[in-house]
N, C-alpha and C positions, 0 to 999 in steps of 0.2 A: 597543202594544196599546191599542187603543179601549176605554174603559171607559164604561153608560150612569149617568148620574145619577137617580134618581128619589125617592129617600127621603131629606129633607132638615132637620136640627135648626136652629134657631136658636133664638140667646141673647139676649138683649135688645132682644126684640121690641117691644114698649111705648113703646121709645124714638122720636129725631127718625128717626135715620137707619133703625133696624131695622123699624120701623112700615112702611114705604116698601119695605123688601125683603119683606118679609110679602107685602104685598098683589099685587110683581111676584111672588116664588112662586106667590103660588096663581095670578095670570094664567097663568102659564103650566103649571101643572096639576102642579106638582110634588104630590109628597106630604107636608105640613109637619109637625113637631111644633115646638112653643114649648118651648121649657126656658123656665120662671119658676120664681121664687123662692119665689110666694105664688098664690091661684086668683084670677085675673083676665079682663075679658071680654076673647077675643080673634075675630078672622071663626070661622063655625059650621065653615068647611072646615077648619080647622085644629084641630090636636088639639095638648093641652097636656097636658104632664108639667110636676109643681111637683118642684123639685128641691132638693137642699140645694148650693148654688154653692159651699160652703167645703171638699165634699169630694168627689174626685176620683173615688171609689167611685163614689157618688151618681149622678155624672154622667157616669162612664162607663156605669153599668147602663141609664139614660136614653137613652142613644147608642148602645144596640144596634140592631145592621139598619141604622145610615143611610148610605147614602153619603157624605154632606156634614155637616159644619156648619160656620156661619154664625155668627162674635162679630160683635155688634152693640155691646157691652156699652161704656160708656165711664165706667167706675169708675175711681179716682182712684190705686190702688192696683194691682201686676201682678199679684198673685197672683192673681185671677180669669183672665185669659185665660190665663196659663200652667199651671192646673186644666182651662181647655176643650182647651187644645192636649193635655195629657199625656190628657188623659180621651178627647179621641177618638181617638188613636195606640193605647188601650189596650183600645177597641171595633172596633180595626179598622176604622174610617171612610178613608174612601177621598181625599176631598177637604176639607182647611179653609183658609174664607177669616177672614183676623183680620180685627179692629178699626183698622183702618190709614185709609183714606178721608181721603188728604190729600196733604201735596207724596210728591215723588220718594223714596222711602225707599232708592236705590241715591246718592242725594245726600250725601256725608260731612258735611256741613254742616246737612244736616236732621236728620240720624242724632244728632248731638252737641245740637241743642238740648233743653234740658231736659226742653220743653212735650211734646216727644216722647218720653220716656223710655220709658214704656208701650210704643209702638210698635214699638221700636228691640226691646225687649225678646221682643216676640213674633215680631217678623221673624227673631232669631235663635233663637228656640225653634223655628220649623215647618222653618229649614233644616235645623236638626240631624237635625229628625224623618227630612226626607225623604232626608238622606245616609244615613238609620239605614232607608233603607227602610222606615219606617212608619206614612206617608202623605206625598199629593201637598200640594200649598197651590197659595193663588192669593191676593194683593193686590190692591186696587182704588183705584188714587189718581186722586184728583178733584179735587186744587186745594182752593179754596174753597170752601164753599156760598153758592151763589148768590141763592137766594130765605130762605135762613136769616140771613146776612149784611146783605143790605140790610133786613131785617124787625127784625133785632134793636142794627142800628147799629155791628154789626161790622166791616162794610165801610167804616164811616166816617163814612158818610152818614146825618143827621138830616132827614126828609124834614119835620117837621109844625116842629121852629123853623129850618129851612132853613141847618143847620150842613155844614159837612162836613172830616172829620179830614184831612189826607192823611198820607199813609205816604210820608216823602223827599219826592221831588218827583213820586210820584204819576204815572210815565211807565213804570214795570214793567208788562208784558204778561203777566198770567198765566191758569190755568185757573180758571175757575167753575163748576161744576157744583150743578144743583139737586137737594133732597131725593131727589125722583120721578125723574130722571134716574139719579142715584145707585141707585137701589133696582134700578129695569132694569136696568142694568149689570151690578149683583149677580149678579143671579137669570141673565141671559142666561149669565154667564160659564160658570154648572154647565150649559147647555145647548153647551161647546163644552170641555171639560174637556181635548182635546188638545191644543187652541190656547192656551189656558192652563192650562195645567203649571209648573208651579215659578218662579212669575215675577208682576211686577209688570203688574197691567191700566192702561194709561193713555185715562183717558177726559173728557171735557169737556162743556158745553155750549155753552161758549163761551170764547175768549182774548181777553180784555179789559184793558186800565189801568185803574185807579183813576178818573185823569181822565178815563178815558172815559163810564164808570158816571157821574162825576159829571155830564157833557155830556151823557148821556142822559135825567137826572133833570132835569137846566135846563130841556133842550126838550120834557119833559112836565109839568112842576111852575111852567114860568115862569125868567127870569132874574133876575128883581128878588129881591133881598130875602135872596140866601145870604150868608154870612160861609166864608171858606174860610182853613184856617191850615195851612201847611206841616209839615211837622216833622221835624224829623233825629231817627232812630231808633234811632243809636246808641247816645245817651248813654240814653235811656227803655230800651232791651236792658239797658244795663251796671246801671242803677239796679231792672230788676226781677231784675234775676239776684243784687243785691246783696241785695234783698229774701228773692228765694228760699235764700240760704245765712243768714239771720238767721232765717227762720221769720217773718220780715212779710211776707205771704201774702194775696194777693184775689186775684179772678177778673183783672182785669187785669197781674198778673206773668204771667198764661198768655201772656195776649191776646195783648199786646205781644211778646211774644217769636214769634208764628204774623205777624202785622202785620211785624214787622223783614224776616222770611223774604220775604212778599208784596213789598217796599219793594227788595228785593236780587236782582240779575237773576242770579248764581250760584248763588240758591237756591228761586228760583223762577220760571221762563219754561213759555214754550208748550212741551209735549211733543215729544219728536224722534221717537218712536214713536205714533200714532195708533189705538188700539184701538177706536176709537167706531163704526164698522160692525160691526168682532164682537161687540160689545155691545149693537148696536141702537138706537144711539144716532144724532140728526141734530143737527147743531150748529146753533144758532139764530142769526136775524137779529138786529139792533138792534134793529130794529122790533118781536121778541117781546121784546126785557127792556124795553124800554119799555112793553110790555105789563105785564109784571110790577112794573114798578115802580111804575103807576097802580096796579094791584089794590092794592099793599101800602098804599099811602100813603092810597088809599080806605079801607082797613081800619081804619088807625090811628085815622083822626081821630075 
């Protein structure tokens, strides 16, 4: 049965990634509501319900009428998405996509890493829903972020003291996906709701190495003057995972454990499935991330 989309919630809007799907919905004329937590300015087309996130009520009453929603949310904790998933099963929402936007979640290997817990956790909440009959889902995994990654030195790469990390030996080919790409992807998916039905979107902008990112940054930034260090990402896995069962905890026990993933061709390569025409997506040249990579690196300085 064809079903159409048109009234669509999302949840953490405000954010990197949900901001991006914001702006693709309303490109394409959906009709949005923001679930926020508090009143905030969001586009005039968009309509915002402040909602209370902690209870299920709340934001099922919120989530009446819509076809869809949309987690964007990336709280540290599952009880939030597994409150949007029960909350829109219990408004009769037709379509949710989670908070997933990243490797292969049908990968056992992704599934088991910690940094994914969250993830793992909702991918089996929305299957239960939809064996339980009530509602469809839809995943959208992207790889990396591409223009968030090289911006914020995630990717490795220090463009302004001309450092750069490698993950192994920085010869893994995997997916990149930018913010803005990301967002379309989204938004197109509830423009094709039978082609993705109960299933994982795989989408890109690009399948790049490490190395390669970094050869792209040489030949736009100059060759002179990088420092480049290897690194077995083994023992840095073992030592944040050692971390994460102590409660010695920073932002790099995540990191390092998404970087091991990126660094390991079992657990992260180019997509076997190519969703990026149903998505609307066109994979970019070298020659556009080397675009992007001057804009960033102009940014910085």
């Amino acid at each position: 049965m064809s079903y159409t989309i048109k009234n669509v919630a999302i949840a953490g809007a405000s954010g990197n990634v949900g901001a991006r799907v914001l702006d693709a919905l309303l490109d394409l004329k959906f009709k949005v509501t923001v679930l926020s937590r508090s009143s905030k300015p969001f586009p005039a087309a968009a309509s915002v319900k402040v909602v209370d996130f902690t209870s299920v009520e709340s934001l099922s009453a919120a989530m009446a009428g819509q076809d869809a929603v949309i987690d964007t949310t990336f709280s540290p904790e599952v009880d939030t998405p597994l409150r949007l998933i029960d909350a829109a099963a219990k408004a009769g929402v037709y379509r949710f996509i989670t908070s997933d936007f990243g490797l292969d979640p049908e990968i056992p290997g992704v599934r088991e890493m910690p940094v994914f817990g969250r993830k793992k956790v909702s991918y089996e909440a929305v299957k239960k829903q939809a064996v339980d009959n009530r509602l469809t889902y839809t995943l959208v995994a992207c790889g990396a972020f591409l223009d968030w990654g090289l911006a914020t030195g995630f990717a490795g790469l220090n463009f302004q003291e001309k450092t750069a990390f490698i993950f192994g030996d920085g010869n893994n080919v995997v997916p990149w996906t930018t913010l803005e790409d990301v967002g379309k992807a989204t938004a197109n998916v509830l423009s094709h709701p039978q082609e993705t039905l109960n299933r994982p979107v795989y989408v890109h902008s690009v399948f790049m190495s490490q190395n390669q990112l970094f050869g792209a940054a040489k030949e736009v930034l100059g060759n002179e003057g990088w420092t480049a260090t290897y690194n077995d990402m083994e023992p840095l896995l073992q030592n944040a995972l050692a971390d994460l069962k102590t409660g010695n905890i920073s932002d790099a026990t995540f990191v390092v454990q998404i970087q091991y993933c990126l660094a390991t061709k079992a657990l992260a390569h180019p997509w076997a499935r190519d969703d990026n025409s149903l998505a609307g997506l066109e994979e970019w040249t070298v020659e556009k991330v080397k675009g992007l990579i001057q804009t960033i690196a102009h940014k910085a300085v």
